[in-house]
FIGU-378965 format. One record per residue (C-alpha): residue number from 1; z, y, x. Coordinates in nm, 3 decimals. Layout:
N
+-------+---------+---------+---------+
: dotor :      c3 :      c2 :      c1 :
+-------+---------+---------+---------+
:   NUM :       Z :       Y :       X :
...
+-------+---------+---------+---------+
END
This chain:
201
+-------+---------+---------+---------+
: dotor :      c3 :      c2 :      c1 :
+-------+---------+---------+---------+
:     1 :  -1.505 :   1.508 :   0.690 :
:     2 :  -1.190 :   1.515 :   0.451 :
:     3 :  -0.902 :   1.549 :   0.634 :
:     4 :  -0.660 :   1.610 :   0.308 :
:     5 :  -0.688 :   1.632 :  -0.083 :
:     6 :  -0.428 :   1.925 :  -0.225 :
:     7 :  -0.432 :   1.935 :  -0.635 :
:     8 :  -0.269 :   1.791 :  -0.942 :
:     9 :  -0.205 :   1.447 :  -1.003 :
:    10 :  -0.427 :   1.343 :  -1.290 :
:    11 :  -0.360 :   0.984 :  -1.260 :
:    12 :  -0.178 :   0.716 :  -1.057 :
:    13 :  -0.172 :   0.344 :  -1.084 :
:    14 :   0.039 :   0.164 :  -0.822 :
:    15 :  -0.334 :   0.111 :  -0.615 :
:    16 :  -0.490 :   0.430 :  -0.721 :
:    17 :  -0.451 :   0.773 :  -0.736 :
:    18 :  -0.688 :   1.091 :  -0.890 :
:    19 :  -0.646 :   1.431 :  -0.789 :
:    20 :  -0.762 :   1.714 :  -0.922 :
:    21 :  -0.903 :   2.005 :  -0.668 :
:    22 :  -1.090 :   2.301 :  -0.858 :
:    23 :  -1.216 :   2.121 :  -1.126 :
:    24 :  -1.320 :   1.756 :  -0.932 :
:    25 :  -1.127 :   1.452 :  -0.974 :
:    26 :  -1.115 :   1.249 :  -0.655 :
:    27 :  -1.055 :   0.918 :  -0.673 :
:    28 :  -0.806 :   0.759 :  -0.351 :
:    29 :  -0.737 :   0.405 :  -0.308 :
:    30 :  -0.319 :   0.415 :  -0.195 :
:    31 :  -0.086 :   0.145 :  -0.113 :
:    32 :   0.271 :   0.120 :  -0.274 :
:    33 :   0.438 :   0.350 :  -0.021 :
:    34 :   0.219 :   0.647 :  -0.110 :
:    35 :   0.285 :   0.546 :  -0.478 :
:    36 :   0.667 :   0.547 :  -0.412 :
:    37 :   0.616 :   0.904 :  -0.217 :
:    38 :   0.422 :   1.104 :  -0.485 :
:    39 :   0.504 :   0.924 :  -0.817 :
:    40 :   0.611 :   1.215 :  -1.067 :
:    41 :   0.512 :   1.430 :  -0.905 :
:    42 :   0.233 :   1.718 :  -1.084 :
:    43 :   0.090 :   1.837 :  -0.768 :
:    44 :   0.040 :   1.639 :  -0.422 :
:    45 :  -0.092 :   1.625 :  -0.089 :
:    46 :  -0.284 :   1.325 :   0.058 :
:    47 :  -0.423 :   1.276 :   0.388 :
:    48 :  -0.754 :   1.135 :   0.386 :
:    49 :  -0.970 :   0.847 :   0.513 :
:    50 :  -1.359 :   0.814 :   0.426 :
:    51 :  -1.498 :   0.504 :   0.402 :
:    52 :  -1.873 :   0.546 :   0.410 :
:    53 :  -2.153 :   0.278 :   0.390 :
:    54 :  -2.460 :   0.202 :   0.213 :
:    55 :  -2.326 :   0.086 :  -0.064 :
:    56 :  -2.042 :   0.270 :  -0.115 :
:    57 :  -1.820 :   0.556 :  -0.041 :
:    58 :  -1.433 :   0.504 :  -0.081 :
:    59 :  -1.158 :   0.759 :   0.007 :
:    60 :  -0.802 :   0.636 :   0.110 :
:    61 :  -0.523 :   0.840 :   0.065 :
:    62 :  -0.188 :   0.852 :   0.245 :
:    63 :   0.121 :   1.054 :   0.166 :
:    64 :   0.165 :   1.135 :   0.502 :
:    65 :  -0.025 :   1.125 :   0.863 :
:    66 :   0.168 :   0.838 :   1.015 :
:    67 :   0.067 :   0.562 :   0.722 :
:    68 :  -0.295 :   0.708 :   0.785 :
:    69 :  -0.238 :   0.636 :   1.170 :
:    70 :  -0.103 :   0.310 :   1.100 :
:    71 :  -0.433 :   0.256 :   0.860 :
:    72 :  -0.647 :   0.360 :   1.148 :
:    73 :  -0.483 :   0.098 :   1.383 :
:    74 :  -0.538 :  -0.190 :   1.125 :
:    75 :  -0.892 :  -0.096 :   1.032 :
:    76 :  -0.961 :  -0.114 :   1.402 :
:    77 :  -0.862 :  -0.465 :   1.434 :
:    78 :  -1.122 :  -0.725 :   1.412 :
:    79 :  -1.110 :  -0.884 :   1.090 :
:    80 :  -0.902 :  -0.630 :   0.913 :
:    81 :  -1.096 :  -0.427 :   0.612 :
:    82 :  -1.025 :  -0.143 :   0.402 :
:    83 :  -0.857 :  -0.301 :   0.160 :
:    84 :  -0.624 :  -0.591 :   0.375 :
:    85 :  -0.491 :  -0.290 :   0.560 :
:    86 :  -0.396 :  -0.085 :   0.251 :
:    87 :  -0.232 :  -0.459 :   0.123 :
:    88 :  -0.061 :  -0.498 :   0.441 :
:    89 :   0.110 :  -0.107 :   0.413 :
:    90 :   0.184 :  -0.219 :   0.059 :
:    91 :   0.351 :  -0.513 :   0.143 :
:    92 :   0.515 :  -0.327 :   0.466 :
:    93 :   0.642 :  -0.006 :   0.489 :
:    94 :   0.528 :   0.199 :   0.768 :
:    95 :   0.923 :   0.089 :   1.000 :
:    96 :   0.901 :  -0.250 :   0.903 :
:    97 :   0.522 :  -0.300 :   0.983 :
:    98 :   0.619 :  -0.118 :   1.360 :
:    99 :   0.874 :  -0.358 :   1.392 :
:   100 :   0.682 :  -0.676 :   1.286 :
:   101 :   0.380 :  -0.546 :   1.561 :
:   102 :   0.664 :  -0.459 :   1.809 :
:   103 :   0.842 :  -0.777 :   1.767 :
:   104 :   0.594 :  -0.986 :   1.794 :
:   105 :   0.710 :  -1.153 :   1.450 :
:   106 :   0.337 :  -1.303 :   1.287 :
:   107 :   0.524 :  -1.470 :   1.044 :
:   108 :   0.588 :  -1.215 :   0.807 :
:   109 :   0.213 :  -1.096 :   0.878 :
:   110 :   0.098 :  -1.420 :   0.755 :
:   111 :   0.265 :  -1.376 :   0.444 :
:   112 :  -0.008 :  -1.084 :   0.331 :
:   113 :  -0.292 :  -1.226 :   0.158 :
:   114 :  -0.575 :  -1.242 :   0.388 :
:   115 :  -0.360 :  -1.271 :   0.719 :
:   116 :  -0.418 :  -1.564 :   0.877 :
:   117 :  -0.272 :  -1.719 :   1.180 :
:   118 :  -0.518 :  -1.619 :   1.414 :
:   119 :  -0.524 :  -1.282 :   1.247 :
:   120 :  -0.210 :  -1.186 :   1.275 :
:   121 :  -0.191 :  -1.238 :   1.668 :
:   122 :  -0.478 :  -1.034 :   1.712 :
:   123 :  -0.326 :  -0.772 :   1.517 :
:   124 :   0.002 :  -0.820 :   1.700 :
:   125 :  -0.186 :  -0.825 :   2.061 :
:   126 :  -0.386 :  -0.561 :   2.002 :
:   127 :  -0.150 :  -0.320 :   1.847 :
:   128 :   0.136 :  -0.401 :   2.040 :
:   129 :   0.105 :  -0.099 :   2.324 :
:   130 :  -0.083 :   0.135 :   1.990 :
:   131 :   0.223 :   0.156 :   1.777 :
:   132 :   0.507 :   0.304 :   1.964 :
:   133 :   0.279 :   0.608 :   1.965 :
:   134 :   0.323 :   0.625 :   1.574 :
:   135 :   0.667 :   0.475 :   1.598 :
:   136 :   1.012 :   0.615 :   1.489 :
:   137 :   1.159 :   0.660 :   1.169 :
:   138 :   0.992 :   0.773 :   0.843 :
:   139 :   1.201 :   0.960 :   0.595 :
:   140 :   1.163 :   0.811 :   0.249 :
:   141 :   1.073 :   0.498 :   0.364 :
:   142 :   1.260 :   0.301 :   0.137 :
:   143 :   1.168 :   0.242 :  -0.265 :
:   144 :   1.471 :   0.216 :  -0.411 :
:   145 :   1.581 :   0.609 :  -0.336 :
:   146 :   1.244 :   0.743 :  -0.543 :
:   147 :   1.218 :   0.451 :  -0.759 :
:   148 :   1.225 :   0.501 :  -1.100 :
:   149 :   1.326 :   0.232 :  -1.356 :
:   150 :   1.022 :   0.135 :  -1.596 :
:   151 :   1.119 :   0.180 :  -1.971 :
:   152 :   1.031 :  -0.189 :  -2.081 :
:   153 :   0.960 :  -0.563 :  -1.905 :
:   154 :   0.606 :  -0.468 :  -2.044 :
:   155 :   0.542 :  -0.227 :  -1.808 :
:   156 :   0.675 :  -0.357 :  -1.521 :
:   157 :   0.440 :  -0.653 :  -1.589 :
:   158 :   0.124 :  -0.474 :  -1.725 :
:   159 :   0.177 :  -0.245 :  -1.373 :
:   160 :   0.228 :  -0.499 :  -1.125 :
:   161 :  -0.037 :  -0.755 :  -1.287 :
:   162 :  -0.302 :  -0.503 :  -1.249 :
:   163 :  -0.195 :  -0.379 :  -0.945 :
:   164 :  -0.227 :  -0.729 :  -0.813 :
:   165 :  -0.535 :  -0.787 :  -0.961 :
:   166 :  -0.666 :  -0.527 :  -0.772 :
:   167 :  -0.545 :  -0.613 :  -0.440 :
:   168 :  -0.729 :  -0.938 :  -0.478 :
:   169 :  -0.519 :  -1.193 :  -0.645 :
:   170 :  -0.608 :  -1.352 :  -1.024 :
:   171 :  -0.439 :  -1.190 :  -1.333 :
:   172 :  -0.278 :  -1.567 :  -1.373 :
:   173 :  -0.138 :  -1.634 :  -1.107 :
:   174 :  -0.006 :  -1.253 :  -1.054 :
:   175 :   0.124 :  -1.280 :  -1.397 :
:   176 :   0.316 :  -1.584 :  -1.374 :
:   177 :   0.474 :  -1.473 :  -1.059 :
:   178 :   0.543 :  -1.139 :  -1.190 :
:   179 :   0.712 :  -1.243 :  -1.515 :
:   180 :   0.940 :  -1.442 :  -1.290 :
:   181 :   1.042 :  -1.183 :  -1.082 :
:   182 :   1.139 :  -0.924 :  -1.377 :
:   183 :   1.297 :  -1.214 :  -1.569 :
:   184 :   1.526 :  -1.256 :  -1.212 :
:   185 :   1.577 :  -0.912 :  -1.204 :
:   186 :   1.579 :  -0.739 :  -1.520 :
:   187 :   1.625 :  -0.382 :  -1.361 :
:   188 :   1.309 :  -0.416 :  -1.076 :
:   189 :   1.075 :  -0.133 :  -1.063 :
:   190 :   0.716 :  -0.195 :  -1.068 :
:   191 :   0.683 :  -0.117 :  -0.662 :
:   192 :   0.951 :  -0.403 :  -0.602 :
:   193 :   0.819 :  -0.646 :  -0.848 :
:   194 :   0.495 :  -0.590 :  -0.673 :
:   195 :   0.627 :  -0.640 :  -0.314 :
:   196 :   0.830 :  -0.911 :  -0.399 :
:   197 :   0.528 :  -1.060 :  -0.538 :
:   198 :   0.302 :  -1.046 :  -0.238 :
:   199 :   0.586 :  -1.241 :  -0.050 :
:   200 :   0.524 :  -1.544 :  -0.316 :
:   201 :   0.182 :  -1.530 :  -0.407 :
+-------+---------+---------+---------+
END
């Protein structure tokens, strides 16, 4: 079992991340907090999970244990896969999802793509007692503190589009929503336009 991947940072997309350890390139499927956490940076740590079954084998990585423990909690919920619990830490941050659990508040669950009504009670009834052991606050939580301004519109838009596209939704409807969003907000980083665009999608 992998419990962590230590190397350089060959690659990062705002869903994907390859690191380099002695010579292998590993590839880890992350959400946009881990982005946030280890974007320019050459070397990084990320905490594991293996996802192993017949036909495939998929690593998840996590800048830190207590997004992996909130990972864990999802994945354990009926209904909730691999890759709706990495789109519901990308749409959340690790506080805000403890709070939404906490609070009982399956509104803003339902907003994730994926979550439906039912869905998000279960998650809420069966994580309710979990999460206050992975509770408290989580020091660079917030994007805007490691966010760094793209250089154009274009790659705020290329970014978030594929990004998107990867967490499930079409290029043309992520692309319309997207251009919106930067045209709002001339100055949005790619992990904001992407957030902001799982709220409207």
């Amino acid at each position: 079992m992998i419990e962590y991947l230590k190397g350089d940072l060959t690659e990062l997309t705002p869903t994907t991340a390859t690191i380099e350890c002695h010579g292998v390139g590993y590839l880890a499927n992350i959400s946009l907090n881990t982005y946030t956490a280890i974007q320019n940076r050459p070397q990084v740590k990320l905490y594991v999970h293996e996802a192993i079954r017949e036909d495939a084998y998929v690593l998840y990585g996590f800048a830190d244990k207590r997004e992996r423990e909130l990972f864990l909690l999802l994945i354990s919920v009926s209904g909730i896969g691999g890759n709706t619990a990495r789109t519901i830490l990308s749409a959340l941050n690790p506080n805000e999802l403890c709070e939404v659990i906490a609070s009982g508040n399956d509104k803003l669950l339902k907003m994730v793509k994926g979550i439906g009504g039912k869905t998000a009670q279960r998650i809420i009834v069966e994580l309710k007692d979990k999460i206050a052991a992975v509770g408290g606050d989580m020091p660079g939580d917030t994007a805007a503190g490691s966010m760094l301004f793209a250089d154009t519109h274009s790659e705020v838009l290329d970014s978030a589009v594929a990004a998107l596209t990867m967490l499930g939704y079409t290029a043309a409807a992520s692309q319309k929503v997207v251009k919106a969003i930067v045209k709002e907000q001339p100055s949005v980083t790619v992990e904001a336009a992407i957030k902001e665009a799982l709220r409207r999608l």
